[in-house]
C-alpha positions in Angstrom: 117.3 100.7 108.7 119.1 98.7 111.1 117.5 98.0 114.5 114.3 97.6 112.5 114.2 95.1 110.0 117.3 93.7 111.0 119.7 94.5 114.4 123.0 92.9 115.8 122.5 91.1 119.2 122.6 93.1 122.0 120.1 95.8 120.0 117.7 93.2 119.2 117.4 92.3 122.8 117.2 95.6 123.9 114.7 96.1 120.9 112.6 92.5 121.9 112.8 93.7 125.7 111.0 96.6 124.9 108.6 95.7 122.5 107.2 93.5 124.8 106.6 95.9 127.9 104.8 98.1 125.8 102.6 95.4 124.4 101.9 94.1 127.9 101.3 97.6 129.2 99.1 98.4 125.9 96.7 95.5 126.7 98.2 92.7 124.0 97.1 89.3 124.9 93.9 90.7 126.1 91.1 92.9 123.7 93.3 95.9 123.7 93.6 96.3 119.4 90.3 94.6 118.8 88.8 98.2 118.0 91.6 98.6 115.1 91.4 94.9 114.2 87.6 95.1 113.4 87.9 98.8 112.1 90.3 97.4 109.4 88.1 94.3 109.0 85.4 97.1 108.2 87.2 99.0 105.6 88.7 95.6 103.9 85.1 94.5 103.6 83.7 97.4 102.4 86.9 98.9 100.2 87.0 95.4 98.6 84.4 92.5 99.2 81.5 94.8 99.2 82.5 96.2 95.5 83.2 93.3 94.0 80.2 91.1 95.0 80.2 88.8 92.0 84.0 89.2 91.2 87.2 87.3 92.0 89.7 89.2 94.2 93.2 88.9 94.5 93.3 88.1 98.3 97.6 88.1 98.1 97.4 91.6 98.0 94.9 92.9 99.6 95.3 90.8 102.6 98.7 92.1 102.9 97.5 95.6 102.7 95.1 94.9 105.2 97.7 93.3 107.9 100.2 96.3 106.8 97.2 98.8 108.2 96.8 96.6 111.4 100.8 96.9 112.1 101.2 100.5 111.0 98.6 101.2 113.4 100.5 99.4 116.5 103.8 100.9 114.8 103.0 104.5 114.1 99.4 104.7 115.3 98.6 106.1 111.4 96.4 103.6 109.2 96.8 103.8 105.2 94.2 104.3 103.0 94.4 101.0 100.4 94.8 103.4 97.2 97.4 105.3 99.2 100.4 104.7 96.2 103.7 104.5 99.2 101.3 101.8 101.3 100.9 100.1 97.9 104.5 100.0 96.9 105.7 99.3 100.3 103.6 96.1 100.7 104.7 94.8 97.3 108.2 95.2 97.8 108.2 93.6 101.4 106.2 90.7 99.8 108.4 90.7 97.4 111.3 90.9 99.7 109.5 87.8 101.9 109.9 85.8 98.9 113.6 86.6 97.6 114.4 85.5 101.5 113.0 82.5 101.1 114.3 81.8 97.7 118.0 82.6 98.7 117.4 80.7 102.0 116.9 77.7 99.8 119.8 78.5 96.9 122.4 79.2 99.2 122.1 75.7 99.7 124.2 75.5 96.7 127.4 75.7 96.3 128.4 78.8 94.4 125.4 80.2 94.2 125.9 83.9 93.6 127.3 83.2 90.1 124.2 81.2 89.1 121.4 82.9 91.1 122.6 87.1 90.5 119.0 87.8 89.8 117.5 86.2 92.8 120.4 88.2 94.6 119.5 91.4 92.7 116.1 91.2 93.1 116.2 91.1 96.8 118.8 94.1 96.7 116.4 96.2 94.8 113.8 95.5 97.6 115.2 95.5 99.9 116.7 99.1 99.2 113.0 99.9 98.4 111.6 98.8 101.7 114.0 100.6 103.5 113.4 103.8 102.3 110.0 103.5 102.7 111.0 102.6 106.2 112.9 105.5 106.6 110.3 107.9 105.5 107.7 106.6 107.9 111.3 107.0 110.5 111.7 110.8 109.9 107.7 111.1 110.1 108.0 109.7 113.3 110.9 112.0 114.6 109.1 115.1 113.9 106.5 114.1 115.5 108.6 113.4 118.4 109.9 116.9 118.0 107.0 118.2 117.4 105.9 117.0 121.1 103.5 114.6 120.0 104.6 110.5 120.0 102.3 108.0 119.3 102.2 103.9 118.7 105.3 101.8 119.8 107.9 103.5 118.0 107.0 106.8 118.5 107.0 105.6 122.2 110.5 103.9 122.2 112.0 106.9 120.2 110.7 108.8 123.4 112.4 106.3 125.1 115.7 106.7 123.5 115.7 110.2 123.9 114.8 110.3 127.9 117.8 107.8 128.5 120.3 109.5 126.8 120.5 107.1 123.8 121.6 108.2 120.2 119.1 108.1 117.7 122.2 105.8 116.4 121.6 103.0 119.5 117.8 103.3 118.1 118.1 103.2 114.4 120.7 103.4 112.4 120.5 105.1 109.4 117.9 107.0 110.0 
């Protein structure tokens, strides 16, 4: 899912360029996403503090599940239930993915260190191949959407964009 989660130069400019004109003209910096901020603030209290009063809570995950919501909303304007399986998977595999980063930033410090760390490699692989399916998916959701005549949330917006200026789906995402 190139242009995404990763892009070559001159996309990820173009990509950056964007991102930030939309933000501006969508109100970030100022109180624009408070409503979604505290709406997901809501639903984390009440899906997960409220029920477990008295209980510990694993805050690794279900602070990532929240922050998935608030970006998904900005992304795709669509927010996750927390039981919802895909939103579930998707978080674990990009923390998961967060954390094989940071492991092979630190082991490729070593000198031949695909031979001695193939399950670090592996790992990240696997999740990475995982993330961007999931990735995909939410892609192709978006499309039709498009297609549909309906775009919403920045992507949906600079999909629009893509397609108003003549650029391949293939200058937006590749892979898609």
């Amino acid at each position: 899912v190139a242009g995404l989660l990763y892009a070559p130069y001159p996309m990820w400019k173009k990509i950056r360029t964007f991102s930030i004109l939309q933000l501006r003209e969508a109100g970030m910096g100022k109180s624009a996403f408070e409503p979604q901020i505290l709406e997901e603030v809501e639903c984390y209290m009440t899906h997960f503090i409220k029920p477990n009063h008295d209980k510990p809570i694993d805050l690794s995950t279900s602070l990532s599940l929240a922050t998935f919501n608030i970006i998904a909303q900005l992304l795709f304007n669509k927010r996750f239930e927390y039981d919802d399986d895909r939103n579930k998977s998707t978080v674990l595999a990009m923390n998961v993915a967060v954390g094989s980063v940071m492991k092979l930033g630190l082991v490729s410090q070593i000198p031949f260190h695909l031979k001695i760390f193939k399950s670090v490699h592996a790992q990240f692989e696997k999740t990475k191949a995982l993330v961007e399916n999931q990735i995909r998916q939410l892609l192709r959701e978006c499309k039709l959407k498009i297609e549909e005549g309906y775009h919403d949330g920045l992507l949906g917006t600079y999909l629009k964009n893509c397609q108003a200026t003549g650029n391949k789906d293939e200058d937006c995402f590749s892979g898609i």
